[in-house]
C-alpha positions in Angstrom: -33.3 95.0 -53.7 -33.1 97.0 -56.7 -36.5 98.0 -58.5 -35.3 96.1 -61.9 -34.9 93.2 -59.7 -37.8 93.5 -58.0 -40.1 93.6 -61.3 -38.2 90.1 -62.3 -39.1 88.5 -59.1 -42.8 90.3 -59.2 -42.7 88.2 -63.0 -41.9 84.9 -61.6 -44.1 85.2 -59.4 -46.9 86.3 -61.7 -48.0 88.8 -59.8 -51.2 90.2 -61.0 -51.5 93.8 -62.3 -47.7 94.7 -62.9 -48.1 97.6 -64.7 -50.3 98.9 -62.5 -47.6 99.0 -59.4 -46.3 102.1 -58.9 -44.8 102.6 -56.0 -42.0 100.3 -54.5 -43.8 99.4 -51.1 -46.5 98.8 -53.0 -44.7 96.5 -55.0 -42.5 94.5 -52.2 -46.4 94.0 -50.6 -47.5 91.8 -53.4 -44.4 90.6 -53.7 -44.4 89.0 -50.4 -48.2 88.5 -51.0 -47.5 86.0 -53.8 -44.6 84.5 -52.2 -46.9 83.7 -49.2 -49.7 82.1 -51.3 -47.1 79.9 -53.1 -46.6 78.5 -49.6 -49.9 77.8 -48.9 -49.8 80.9 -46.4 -51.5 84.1 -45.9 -49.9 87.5 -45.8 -51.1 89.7 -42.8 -49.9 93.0 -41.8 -50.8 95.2 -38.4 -49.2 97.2 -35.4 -48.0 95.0 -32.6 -49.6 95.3 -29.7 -47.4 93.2 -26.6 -49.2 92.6 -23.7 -48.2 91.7 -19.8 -47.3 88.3 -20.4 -44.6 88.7 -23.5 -46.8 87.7 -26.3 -48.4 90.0 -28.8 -51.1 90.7 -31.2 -51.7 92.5 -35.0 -54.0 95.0 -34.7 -55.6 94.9 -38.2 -58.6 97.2 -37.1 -58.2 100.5 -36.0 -55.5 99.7 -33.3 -58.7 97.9 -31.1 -58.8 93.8 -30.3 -61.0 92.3 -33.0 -61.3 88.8 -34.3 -59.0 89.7 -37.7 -55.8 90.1 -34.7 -52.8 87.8 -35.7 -51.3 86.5 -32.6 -47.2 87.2 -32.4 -45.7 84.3 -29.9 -43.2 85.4 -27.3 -40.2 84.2 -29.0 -40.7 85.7 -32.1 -41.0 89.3 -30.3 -37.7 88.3 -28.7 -35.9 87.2 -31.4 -36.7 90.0 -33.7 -36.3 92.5 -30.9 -40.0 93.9 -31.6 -41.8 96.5 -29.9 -45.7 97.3 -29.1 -46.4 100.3 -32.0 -44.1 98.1 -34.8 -46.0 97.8 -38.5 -45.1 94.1 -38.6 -45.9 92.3 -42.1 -45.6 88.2 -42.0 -46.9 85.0 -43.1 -49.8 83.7 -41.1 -51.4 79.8 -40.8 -55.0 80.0 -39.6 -56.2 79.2 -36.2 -56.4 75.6 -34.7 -59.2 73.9 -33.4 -58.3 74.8 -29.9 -57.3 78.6 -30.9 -59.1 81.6 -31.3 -56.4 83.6 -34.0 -54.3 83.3 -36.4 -50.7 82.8 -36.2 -47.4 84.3 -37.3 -45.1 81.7 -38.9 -42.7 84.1 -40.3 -41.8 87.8 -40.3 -41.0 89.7 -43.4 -40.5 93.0 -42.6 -40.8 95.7 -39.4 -41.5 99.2 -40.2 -40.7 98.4 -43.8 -37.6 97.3 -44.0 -35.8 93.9 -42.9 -36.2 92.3 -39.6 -32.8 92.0 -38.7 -32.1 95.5 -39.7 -35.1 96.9 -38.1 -33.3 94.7 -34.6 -30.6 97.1 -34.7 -32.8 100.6 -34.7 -31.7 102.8 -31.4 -34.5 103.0 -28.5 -36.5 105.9 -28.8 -35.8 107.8 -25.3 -32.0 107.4 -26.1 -32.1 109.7 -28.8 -31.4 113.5 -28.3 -34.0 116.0 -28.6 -33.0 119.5 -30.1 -35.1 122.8 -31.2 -37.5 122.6 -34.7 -34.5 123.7 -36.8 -36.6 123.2 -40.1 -39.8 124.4 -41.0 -42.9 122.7 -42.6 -43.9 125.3 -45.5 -48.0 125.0 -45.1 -48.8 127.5 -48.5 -49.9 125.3 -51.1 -52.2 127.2 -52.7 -53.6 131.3 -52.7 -57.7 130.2 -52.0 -56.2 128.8 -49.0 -55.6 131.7 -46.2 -55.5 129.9 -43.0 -52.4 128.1 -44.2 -50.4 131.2 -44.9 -51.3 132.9 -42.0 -50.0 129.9 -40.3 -46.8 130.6 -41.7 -46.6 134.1 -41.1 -48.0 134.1 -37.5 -47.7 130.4 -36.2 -44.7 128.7 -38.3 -44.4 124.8 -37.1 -41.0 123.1 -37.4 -40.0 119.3 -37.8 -40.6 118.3 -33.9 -43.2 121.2 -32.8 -45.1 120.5 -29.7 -48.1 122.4 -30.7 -51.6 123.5 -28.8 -54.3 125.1 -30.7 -56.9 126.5 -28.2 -60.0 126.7 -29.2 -63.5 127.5 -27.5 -66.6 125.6 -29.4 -67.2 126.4 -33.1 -64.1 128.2 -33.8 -62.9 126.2 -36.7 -60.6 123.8 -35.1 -61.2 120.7 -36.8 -61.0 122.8 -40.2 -57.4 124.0 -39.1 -56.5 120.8 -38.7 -57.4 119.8 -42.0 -55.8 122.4 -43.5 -52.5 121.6 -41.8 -52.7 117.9 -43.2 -53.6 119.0 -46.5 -50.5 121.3 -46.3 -48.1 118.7 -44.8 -49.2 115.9 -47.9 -49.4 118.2 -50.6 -45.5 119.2 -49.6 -44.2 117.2 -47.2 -44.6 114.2 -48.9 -41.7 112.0 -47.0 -43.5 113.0 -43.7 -45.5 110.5 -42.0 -48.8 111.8 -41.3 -51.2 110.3 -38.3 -54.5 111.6 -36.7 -55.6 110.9 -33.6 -59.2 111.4 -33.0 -60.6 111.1 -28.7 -63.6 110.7 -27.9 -65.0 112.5 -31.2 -68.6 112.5 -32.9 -69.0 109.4 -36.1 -69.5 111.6 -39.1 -66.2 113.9 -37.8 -64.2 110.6 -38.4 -65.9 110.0 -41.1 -65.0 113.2 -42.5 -61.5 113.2 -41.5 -61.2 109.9 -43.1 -62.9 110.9 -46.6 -60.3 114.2 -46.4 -56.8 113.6 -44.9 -53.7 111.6 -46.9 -52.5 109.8 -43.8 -53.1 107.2 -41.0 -56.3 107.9 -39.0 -57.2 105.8 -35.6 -60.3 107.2 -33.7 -62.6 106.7 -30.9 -66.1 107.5 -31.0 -67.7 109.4 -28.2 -70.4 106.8 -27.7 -67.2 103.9 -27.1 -65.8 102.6 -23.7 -63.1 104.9 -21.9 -60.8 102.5 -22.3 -60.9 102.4 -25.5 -59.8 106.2 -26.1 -56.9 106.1 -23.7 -55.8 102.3 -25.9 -55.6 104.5 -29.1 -54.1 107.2 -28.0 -51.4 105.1 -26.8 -50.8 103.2 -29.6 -50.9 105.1 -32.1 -48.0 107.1 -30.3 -45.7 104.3 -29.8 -46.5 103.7 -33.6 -45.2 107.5 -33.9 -42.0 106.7 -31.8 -41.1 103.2 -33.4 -41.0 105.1 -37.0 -39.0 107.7 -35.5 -36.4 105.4 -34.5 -36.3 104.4 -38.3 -35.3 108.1 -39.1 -38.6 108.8 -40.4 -40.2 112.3 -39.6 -43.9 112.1 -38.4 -46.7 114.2 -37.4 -49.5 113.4 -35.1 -52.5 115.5 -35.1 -54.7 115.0 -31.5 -58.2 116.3 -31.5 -58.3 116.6 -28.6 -55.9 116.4 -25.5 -58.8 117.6 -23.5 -60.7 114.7 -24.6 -58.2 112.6 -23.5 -57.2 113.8 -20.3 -60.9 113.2 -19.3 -61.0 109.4 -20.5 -57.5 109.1 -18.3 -59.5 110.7 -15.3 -62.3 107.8 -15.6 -59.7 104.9 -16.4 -56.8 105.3 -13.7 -57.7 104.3 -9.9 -58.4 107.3 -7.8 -55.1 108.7 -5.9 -57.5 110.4 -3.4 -56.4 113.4 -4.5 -58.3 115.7 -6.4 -58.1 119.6 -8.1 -60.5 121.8 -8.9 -63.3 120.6 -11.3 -63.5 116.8 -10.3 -59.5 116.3 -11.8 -56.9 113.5 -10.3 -53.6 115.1 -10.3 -52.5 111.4 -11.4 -54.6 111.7 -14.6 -52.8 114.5 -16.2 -49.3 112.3 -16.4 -50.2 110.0 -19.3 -51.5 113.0 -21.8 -48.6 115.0 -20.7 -46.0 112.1 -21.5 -47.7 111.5 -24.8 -47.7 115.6 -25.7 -44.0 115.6 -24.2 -42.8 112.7 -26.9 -43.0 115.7 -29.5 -39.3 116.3 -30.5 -36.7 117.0 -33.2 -33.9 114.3 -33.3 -30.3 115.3 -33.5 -29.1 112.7 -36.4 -32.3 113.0 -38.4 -35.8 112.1 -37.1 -38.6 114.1 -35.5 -42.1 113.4 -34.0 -44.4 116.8 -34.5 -47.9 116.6 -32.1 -50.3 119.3 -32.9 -52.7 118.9 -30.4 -56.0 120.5 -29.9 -56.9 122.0 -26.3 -60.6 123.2 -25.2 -61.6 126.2 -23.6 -64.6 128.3 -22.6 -66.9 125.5 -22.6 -68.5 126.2 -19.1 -66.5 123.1 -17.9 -63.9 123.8 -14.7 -62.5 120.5 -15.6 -61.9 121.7 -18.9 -60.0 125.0 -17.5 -57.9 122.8 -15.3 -56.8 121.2 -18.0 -55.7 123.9 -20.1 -54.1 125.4 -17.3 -51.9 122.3 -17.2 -51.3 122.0 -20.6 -50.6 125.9 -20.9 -46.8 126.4 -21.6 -46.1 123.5 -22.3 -45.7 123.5 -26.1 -43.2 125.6 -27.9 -46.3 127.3 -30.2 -49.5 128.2 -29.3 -52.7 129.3 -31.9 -55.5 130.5 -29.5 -58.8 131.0 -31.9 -60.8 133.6 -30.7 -64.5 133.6 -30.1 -64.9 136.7 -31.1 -63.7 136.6 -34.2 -65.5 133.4 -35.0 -69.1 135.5 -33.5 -68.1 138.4 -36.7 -67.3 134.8 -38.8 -63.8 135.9 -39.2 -61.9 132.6 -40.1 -59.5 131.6 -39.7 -60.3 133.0 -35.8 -57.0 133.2 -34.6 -56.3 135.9 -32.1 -53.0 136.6 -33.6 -51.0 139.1 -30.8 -51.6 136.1 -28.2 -50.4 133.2 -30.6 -47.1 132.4 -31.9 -44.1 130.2 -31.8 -40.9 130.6 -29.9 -37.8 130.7 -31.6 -39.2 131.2 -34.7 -36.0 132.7 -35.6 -34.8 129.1 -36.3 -37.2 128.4 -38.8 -38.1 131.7 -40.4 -35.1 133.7 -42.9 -33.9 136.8 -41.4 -35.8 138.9 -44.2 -39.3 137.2 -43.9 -38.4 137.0 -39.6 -38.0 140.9 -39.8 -41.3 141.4 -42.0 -43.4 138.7 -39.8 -42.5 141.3 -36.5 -43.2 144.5 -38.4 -46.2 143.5 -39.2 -47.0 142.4 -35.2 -46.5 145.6 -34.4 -48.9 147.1 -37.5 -51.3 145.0 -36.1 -51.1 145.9 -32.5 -51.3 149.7 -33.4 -54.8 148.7 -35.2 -56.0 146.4 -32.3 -56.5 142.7 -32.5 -60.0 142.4 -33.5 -59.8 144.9 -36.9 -56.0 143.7 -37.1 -56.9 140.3 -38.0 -59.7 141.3 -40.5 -57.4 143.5 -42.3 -54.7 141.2 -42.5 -57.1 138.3 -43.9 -58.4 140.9 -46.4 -54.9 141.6 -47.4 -54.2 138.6 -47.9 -57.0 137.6 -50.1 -55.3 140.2 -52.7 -52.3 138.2 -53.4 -51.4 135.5 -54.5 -48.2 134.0 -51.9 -46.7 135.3 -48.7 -44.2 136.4 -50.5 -46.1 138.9 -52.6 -47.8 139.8 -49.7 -44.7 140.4 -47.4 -43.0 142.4 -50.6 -46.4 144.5 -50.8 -46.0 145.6 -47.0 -42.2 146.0 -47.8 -42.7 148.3 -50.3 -45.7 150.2 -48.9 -43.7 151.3 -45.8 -40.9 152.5 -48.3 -42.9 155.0 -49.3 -44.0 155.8 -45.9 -40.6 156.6 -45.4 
């Protein structure tokens, strides 16, 4: 529907606040709102959850069971073809005297658009995965360094499969901050999501307060199962908007994390590596760092995922080991560069992305390796000090790459 037609229906509905509405979803929301409340209804929106027996729930609170769940009978997840992860908005009645939730009557809309479109989407391990062809520009303003060295040294495309390794107190968390704020402020059509294992309250809290996208967390102090449940929906959340064409980014903190919670939650195989690890345990956080893809036909799902290291743990090694290689860009941070307080602390010779010759121009590609090999004539340690303080003297990449440009000119 038109956005002139939808402000004649929003009239006749009396919908509060008009003028306020900006945005269209917005908009169709209180639409649907009002159109429910005429009926004696109530409007509830949440990500379906289907369990064992066909039937499903709205998660309205942070992907967890809670009281607030709308319960989604069997037929309507048939009829409408739905699928545990889908952002399902409907009319609800409220519970009976023998039930416990409320009820959907009626769907209006699946990932925000129609239900019987959103019937029709393609399954998402049908569709094709090829290389990050386009790249996500980070730079959105000059106070901001660790998001243009990203660019130069660690560019991320549309469907990366990213590790950042990081010992303790090496900025991490602030790196992935950075990336969200450089994704929203310009990516805005990209669907941002953070995904937060296992992590201390006031870091949620934080991320929260500071990021422009969909956070679901577990706290450290909650049950195991509870991590591996929002993991694991909040990625087929990630994979249902994909199928809609939509290109999304998922930010883990961390996969270490949550390979330990999937060592406590699956039964024992009775086998067992180094460091107290089931082999059998490592399969679920490597399917959910493997969904990361670009989508030939438009689509991608991007998973930057943090990975721990040198934290006296040999489970913690083994895991790293496992994960190593398996991403198409790596950003190890550097604990001695975080000791001088050298941030961002990324050990820049050992991190980069492969093919970044599909996202990089040929000019800025041949600029980004001549100044590898500047650096590695300098050593890593000074290399990275003198490239941050470089930085900090321009404004843009651009002025900074035409600087080094025109300073080996007159080498020459």
């Amino acid at each position: 529907m038109a956005g002139r037609d939808l402000q004649l229906l929003a009239k006749e509905l009396a919908v509060p606040d008009l003028a306020e509405i900006k945005k269209k979803d917005d908009l169709v929301l209180r639409i649907l709102q009002a159109q429910a409340e005429a009926q004696g209804n109530i409007l509830a929106q949440g990500i379906l959850e289907i369990v064992e027996e066909g039937f499903g729930f709205l998660r309205r609170r942070s992907l967890l069971p809670s009281p607030e769940d709308v319960y989604v009978s069997g037929s309507q997840v048939r009829r409408f073809g739905l699928r545990t992860g889908d952002f399902v908005i409907g009319q609800t009645r409220p519970p009976k005297d023998h039930e416990k939730y409320f009820s959907l009557l009626r769907v209006e809309a699946v990932n925000g658009v129609d239900p019987e479109v959103a019937k029709r989407r393609p399954v998402f391990e049908t569709l094709v995965p090829i290389l990050p062809d386009e790249m996500f520009d980070l730079e959105i303003e000059n106070a901001n360094i660790s998001q243009r060295l990203m660019n130069l040294v660690n560019p991320l495309g549309k469907g990366q499969r990213a590790l950042i390794v990081s010992p303790p107190k090496a900025g991490k968390t602030t790196l992935l901050k950075d990336i969200a704020g450089g994704i929203t402020g310009n990516h805005a059509d990209v669907h941002l999501m953070v995904v937060l294992v296992g992590e201390r309250p006031e870091e949620v809290t934080d991320i929260r307060r500071s990021v422009k996208g969909e956070v679901f967390a577990s706290t450290f102090d909650e049950p195991t199962e509870n991590h591996t449940r929002v993991a694991e929906l909040a990625l087929e959340r990630a994979k249902r908007l994909v199928e809609s064409g939509r290109n999304v980014v998922i930010l883990l903190d961390s996969i270490t994390r949550l390979a330990r919670a999937y060592n406590l939650a699956i039964p024992a195989s009775g086998k067992t590596l180094s460091g107290g690890m089931d082999p059998v345990a490592l399969y679920p956080p490597k399917r959910f760092f493997g969904a990361a893809r670009n989508i030939e036909g438009g689509g991608s799902l991007t998973i930057i995922a943090t990975c721990l290291v040198e934290t006296g743990s040999r489970q913690d090694d083994v895991i790293y080991e496992e994960f190593k290689g398996t991403g198409n860009s790596e950003m190890i941070l550097d604990r001695k560069l975080q000791e001088r307080r050298t941030f961002p602390a990324i050990n820049i010779p050992a991190s980069g992305t492969r093919r970044e010759e599909n996202l990089l121009s040929a000019d800025t590609l041949r600029q980004v390796v001549l100044l590898r090999k500047m650096l590695s004539a300098v050593g890593q340690i000074e290399g990275t000090e003198l490239l941050i303080q470089r930085l900090t003297k321009t404004k843009t990449n651009k002025d900074f790459l035409a600087s080094i440009a025109k300073a080996m000119e007159v080498d020459k």
